[in-house]
C-alpha positions as CSV (number, residue, x, y, z in Angstrom):
1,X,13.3,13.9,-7.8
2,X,13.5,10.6,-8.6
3,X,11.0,8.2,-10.3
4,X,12.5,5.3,-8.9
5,X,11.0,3.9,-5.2
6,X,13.2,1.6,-3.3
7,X,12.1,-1.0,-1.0
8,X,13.8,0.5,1.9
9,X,11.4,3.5,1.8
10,X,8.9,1.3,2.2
11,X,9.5,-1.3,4.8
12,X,7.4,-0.3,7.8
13,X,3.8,-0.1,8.9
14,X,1.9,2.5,7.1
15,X,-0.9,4.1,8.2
16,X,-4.2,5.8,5.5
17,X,-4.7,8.8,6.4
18,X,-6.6,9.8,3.6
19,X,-7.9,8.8,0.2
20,X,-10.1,9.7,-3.0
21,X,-12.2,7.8,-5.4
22,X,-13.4,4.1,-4.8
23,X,-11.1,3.2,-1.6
24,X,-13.5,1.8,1.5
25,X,-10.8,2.8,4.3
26,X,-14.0,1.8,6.7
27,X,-13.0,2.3,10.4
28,X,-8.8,2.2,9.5
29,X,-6.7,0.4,7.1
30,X,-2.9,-0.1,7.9
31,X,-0.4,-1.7,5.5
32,X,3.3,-3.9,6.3
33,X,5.7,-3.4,4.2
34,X,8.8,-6.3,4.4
35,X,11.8,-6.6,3.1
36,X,11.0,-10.3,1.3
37,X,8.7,-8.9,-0.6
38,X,5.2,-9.0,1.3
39,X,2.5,-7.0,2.3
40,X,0.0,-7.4,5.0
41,X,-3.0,-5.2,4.7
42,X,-5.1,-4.6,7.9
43,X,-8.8,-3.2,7.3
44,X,-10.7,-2.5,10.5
45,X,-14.5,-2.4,10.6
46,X,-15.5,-2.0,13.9
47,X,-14.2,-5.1,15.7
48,X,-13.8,-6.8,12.7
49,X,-10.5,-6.9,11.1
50,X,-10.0,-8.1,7.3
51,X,-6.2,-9.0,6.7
52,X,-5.1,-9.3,3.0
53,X,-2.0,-10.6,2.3
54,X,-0.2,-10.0,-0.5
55,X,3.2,-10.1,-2.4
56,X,4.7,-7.6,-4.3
57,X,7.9,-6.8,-6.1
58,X,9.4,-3.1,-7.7
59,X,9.8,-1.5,-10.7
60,X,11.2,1.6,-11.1
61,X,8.1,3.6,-9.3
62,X,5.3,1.2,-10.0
63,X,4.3,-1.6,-7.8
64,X,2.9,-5.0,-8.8
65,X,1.2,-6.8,-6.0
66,X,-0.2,-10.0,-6.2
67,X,-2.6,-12.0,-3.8
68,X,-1.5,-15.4,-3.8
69,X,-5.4,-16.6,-2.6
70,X,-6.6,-14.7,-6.2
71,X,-3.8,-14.7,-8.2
72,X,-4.1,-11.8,-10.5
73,X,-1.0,-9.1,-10.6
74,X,-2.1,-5.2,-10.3
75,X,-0.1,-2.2,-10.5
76,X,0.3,0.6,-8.5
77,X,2.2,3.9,-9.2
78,X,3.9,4.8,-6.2
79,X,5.9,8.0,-4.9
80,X,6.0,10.3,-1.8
81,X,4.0,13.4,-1.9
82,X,5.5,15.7,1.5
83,X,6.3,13.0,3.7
84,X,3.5,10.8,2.9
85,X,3.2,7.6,0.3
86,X,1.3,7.8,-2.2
87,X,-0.4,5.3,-3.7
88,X,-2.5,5.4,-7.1
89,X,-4.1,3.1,-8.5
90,X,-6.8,2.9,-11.5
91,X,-6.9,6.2,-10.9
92,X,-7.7,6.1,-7.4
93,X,-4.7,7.6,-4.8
94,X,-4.0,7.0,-0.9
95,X,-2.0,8.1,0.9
96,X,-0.2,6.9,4.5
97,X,1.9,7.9,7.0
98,X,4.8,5.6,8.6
99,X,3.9,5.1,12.2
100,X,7.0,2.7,12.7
């Protein structure tokens, strides 16, 4: 297995399906993946939708996002775990399904 993630694993929309520690998935929380190097993450509560948008860029299996409206770069290890991505961060992981 490889500890190296490439971006074309993770283009898509991604789905949580479940998670441990601090992470508030409230009603849903979906996650886009492009190939220039952004991320749109979708958090539904109720009819409410909070969209964070994000950049991000690889290195070997971590992740470091940034939120251009609060810059601040954060890391995230990331891998698959059978079929699913997993995300850890701060100790916390999710994980998500591609639904497309």
């Amino acid at each position: 297995m490889s500890d190296v993630v490439s971006i074309e694993e993770l283009i898509g929309r991604w789905k949580l399906i479940k998670a441990n520690g601090d992470v508030d998935s409230k009603d849903g929380v979906e996650m886009i993946i492009s190939s220039d190097g952004r991320i749109t993450y979708i958090i539904q509560d109720g009819v409410k939708k909070q969209i964070i948008n994000l950049t991000f860029r690889l290195e070997g299996n971590l992740m470091i996002t940034d939120q251009p409206s609060k810059p601040k770069e954060e890391i995230t290890f990331v891998s698959f775990d059978q079929g699913s991505l997993l995300l850890e961060h701060q100790g916390d992981k999710s994980w998500f399904k591609q639904v497309d």
